[in-house]
LOZA-724723 format. One record per residue (C-alpha): z, x, y; residue in one letter. Coordinates in steps of 0.5 Angstrom, whole numbers, plus 2048, in hexadecimal, padded with zeros to 3 digits. Each point is the difference from the previous one (the first is absolute). Example, Ala and Ser with C-alpha at 12.3 -4.5 7.8 and 13.67 -1.06 7.14 Angstrom:
REM LOZA-724723
8108197F7A/7FE802807S/
This chain:
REM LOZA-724723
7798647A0X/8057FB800X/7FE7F8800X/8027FD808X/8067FB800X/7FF7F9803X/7FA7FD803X/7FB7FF805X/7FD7FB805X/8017FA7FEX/7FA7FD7FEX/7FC7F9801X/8047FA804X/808802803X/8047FD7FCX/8057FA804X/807802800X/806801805X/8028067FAX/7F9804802X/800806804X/7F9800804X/801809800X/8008007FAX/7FB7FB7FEX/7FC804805X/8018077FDX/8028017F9X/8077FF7FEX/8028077FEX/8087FE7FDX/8048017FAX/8007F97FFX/7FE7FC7FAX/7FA7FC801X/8047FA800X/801802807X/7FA803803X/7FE7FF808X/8077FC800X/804802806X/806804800X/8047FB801X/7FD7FA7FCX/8018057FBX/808800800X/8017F9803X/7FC7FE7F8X/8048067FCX/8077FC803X/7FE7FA7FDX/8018047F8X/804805802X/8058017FAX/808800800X/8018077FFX/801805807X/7FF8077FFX/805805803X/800808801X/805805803X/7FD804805X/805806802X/7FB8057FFX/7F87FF802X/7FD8007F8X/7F97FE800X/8017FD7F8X/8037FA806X/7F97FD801X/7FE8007F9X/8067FC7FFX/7FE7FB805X/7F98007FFX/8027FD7F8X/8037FB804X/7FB7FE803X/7FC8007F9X/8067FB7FEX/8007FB806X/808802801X/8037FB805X/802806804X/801808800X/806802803X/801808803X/808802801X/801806804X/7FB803804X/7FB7FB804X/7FA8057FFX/7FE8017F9X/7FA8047FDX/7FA7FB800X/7FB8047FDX/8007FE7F9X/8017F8802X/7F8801802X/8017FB806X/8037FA7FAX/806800804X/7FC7FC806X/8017FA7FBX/8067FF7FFX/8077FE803X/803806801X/809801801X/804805803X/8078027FEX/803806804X/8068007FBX/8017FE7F9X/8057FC803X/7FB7FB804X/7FB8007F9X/8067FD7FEX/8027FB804X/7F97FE801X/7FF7FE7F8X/8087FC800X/7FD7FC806X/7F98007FCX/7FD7FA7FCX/8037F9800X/8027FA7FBX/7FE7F97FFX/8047FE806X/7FE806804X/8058047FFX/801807800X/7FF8037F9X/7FF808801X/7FB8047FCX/8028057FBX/7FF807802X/7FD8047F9X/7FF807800X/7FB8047FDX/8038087FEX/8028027F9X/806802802X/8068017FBX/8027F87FEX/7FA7FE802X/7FD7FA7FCX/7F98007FDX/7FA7FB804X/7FE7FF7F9X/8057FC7FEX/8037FD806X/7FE7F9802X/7FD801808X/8037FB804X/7FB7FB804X/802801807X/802808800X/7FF806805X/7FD8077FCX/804806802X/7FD806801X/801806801X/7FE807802X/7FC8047FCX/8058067FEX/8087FD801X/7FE7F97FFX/8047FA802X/807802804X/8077FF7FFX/8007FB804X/7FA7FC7FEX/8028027F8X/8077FC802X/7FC7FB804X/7FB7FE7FAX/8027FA7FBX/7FE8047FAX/7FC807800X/7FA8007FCX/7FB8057FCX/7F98017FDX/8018037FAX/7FD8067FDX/7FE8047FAX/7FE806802X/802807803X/8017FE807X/8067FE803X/7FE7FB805X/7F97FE802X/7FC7FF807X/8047FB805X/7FA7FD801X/7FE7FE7F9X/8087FE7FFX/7FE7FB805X/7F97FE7FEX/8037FF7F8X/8077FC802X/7FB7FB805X/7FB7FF7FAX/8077FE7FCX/8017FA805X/7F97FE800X/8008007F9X/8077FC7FFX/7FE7FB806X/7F97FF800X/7FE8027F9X/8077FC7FEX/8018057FBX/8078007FEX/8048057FCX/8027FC7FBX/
C-alpha cells in the first residue's frame, strides 16, 4: 500500500493568517506541495514564491505536443525559475507538469521571433534601461559547448526543445551559445526532460551554491 500524500484536518486552534485556506484547514490538503505551504491558499503560495523567484527563465519550443514539455516545467517549478516560456503553439501537454504549472508565471511566444524580441527588451540596468536576457540553448548539436565548462550567465533563459528534433534552426540562430550535457556512454543524447533538470541544477549550482568553475 502506498503512504497517503498531504495532510489532514487541521487540529486544535486555527491558525490566524490572511495566508490560510479555510477549505483546506477543514479537509486535509491533499497537494504535492512541500510542508512549508501546507493549507496556504493558492494564490498565497504564488504571491511567496515571487518574493525568491531566481534570475533564470525557462523556454521550450512547442511545434509538436511532446509530453517530455511538462516534466521540463515541473523541474522549473523545483528550481523556483522566474518564469517558463512556451514558443509555438499555445496548448501544450500538461500531464507531466503534475498541476506545477499553476505556480508559476507562464509566457507565450508564437514565433521564435517574438521570444526573441520579448528577451532584447527584458531585464534592465542600474539606470533602468533595457539590457536584454541572453537566450541559452540546451541540445548537443555539432559546435555545441559543454554545460560543464561554460560559466552560466545570471540573468539567462534555458532553451529547450523537443524531444527528437531538438532546438530549430531558428531558435539555434537565436541562441548566444548552444550548450550540451556531457555523456560517456552509448547513447546518443538523453531524455529532454532530463537534459533540462541537469542544465537547470548547473544554475542552482553556479549562483545559489556559488560554485565556480575556476
Amino acid at each position: 500500500m502506498s503512504e497517503e500524500v498531504g495532510v489532514g484536518p487541521w487540529t486544535g486552534e486555527l491558525p490566524a493568517g490572511d495566508h490560510w485556506d479555510a477549505e483546506l484547514l477543514r479537509d486535509g490538503d491533499r497537494r504535492n506541495v512541500v510542508d512549508a505551504y501546507r493549507y496556504w491558499r493558492h494564490e498565497a503560495i504564488v504571491a511567496d514564491l515571487d518574493t525568491h523567484r531566481h534570475d533564470f527563465h525557462v523556454a521550450v519550443e512547442n511545434w509538436g505536443h511532446d509530453f517530455n514539455i511538462g516534466s521540463v516545467i515541473r523541474t522549473a517549478n523545483a528550481f523556483n525559475a522566474k518564469a517558463f516560456h512556451i514558443v509555438g503553439k499555445r496548448r501544450w501537454n500538461r500531464r507531466g507538469a503534475m498541476v506545477t504549472d499553476r505556480y508559476q508565471h507562464e509566457h507565450h511566444h508564437r514565433t521564435v521571433d517574438d521570444l526573441v524580441a520579448w528577451a532584447v527588451s527584458a531585464g534592465t540596468d542600474d539606470e533602468g534601461r533595457p539590457r536584454g536576457i541572453p537566450l541559452i540553448g540546451i541540445d548537443n548539436l555539432p559546435g555545441s559547448v559543454p554545460l560543464e565548462t561554460h560559466d552560466l550567465p545570471r540573468e539567462s533563459v534555458l532553451v529547450f526543445g523537443q524531444e527528437g528534433p531538438g532546438l530549430s534552426p531558428d531558435m539555434r540562430e537565436a541562441c548566444e551559445v548552444v550548450l550540451h550535457v556531457e555523456q560517456f556512454g552509448s547513447t546518443r543524447s538523453i531524455n529532454a526532460g532530463a537534459a533540462a533538470a541537469v542544465a537547470m541544477h548547473a544554475w542552482i549550482r553556479r549562483h545559489v551554491f556559488d560554485q565556480r568553475l575556476d
